[in-house]
C-alpha positions as CSV (number, residue, x, y, z in Angstrom):
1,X,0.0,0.0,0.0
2,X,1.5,3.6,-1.2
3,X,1.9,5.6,1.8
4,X,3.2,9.5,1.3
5,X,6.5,10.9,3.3
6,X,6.1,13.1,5.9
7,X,9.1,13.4,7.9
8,X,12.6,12.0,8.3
9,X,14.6,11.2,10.8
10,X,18.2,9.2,11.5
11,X,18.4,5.9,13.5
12,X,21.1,4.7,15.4
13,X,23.2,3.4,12.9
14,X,23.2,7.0,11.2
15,X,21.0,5.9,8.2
16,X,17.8,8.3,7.3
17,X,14.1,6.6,7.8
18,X,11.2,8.0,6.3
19,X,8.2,8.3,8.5
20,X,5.3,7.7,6.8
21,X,2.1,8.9,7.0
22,X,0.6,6.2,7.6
23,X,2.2,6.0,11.4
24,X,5.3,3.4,9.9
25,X,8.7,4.3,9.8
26,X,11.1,2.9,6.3
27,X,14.4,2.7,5.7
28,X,15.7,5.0,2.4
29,X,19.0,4.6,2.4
30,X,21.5,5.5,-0.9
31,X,23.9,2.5,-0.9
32,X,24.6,2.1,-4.1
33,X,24.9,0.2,-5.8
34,X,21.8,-2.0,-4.9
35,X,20.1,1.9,-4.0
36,X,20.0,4.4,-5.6
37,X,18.6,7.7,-3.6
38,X,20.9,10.4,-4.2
39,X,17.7,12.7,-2.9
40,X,18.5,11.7,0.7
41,X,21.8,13.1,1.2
42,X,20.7,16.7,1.2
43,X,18.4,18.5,3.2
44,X,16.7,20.2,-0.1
45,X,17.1,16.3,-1.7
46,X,14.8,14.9,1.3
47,X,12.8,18.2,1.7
48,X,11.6,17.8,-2.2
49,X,10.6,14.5,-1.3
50,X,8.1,15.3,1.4
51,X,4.5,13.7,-0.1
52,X,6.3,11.5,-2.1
53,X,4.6,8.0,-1.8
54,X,6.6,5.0,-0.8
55,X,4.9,1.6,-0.8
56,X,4.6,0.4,2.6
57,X,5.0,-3.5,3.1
58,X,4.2,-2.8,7.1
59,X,0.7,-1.4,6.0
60,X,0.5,-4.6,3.8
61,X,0.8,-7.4,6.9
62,X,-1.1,-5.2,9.3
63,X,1.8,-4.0,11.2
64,X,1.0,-1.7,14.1
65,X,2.5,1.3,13.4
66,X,5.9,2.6,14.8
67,X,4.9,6.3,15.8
68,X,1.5,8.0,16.7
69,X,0.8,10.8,14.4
């Protein structure tokens, strides 16, 4: 299920995760090259991606999610 971005934020291991809006958290890493996100390096790269839908395999087992919105 598509799920829009609607905030960012940097887990443990330094990596960004998008939350979604849907209350799940993913993983968008660049680490190429098996991914390819260039976008997520910059502020203005991660910032034009705010609303951008993601497709959310949590949403699609029923997950509960990982932050209350």
């Amino acid at each position: 299920m598509k799920q829009p971005i609607i905030g960012y934020h940097k887990d443990e291991e330094d990596d960004w995760v998008a939350e979604l809006g849907c209350g799940h958290n993913q993983h968008v890493r660049h680490n190429p090259p098996w991914q390819l996100r260039p976008w997520v390096t910059t502020r203005e790269g991660r910032k034009s991606r705010l609303g951008h839908q993601l497709e959310c395999k949590k949403c699609d087992r029923s997950e509960p999610k990982d932050f209350e919105l």
